[in-house]
N, C-alpha and C positions, 0 to 999 in steps of 0.2 A: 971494587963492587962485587965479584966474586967472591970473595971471602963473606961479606955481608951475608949472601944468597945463602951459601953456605952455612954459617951458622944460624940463619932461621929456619932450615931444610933440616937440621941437625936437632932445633927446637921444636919443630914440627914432631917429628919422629919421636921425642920423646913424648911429647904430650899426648900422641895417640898410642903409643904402651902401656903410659897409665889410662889411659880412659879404659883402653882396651881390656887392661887389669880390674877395671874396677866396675866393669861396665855388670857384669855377674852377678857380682855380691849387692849392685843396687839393685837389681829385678828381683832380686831374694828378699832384701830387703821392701820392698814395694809392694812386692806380693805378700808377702806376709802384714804390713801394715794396712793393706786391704782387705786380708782375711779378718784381722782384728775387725777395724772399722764396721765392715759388712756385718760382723756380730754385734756391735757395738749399738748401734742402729737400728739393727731388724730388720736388713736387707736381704736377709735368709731366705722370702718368698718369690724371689727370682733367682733361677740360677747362674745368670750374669754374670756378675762380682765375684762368686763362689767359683767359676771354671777361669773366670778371666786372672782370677790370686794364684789357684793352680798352675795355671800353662806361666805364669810369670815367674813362679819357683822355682819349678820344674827347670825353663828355659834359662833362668840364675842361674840353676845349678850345673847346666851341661855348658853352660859360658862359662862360667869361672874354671870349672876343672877342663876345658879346652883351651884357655888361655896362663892356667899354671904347668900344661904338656907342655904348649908351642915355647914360654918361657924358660923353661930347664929349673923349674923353680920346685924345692923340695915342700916347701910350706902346705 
């Protein structure tokens, strides 16, 4: 039973390095597809969508390159 626990504690931990990996480049990804969108549309007359695409890049981008420090990852 041990061993079991163990290897789901073992799959656990990876699964959250890559979320953690990957978690970055979707808020980049997100925000950017909301800045589209919000053009797209003509949502330009609030500035809602417009700071909310920002702060989600912006916060991609100090995720990802915080989570390529803490991994020793050259990429």
């Amino acid at each position: 039973m041990q061993i079991f626990f163990y290897f789901c504690t073992m799959k656990m931990n990876n699964i959250k390095r890559k979320i953690n990996t990957y978690a970055g480049l979707t808020a980049i990804y997100s925000g950017v597809l909301l800045l589209f969108f919000s053009f797209l549309f003509d949502w330009t007359s609030s500035n809602v969508p417009l700071f909310l695409s920002l702060f989600m890049t912006i916060g991609g981008v100090i995720i990802h390159v915080a989570a390529m420090k803490s991994s020793g990852s050259n990429v």
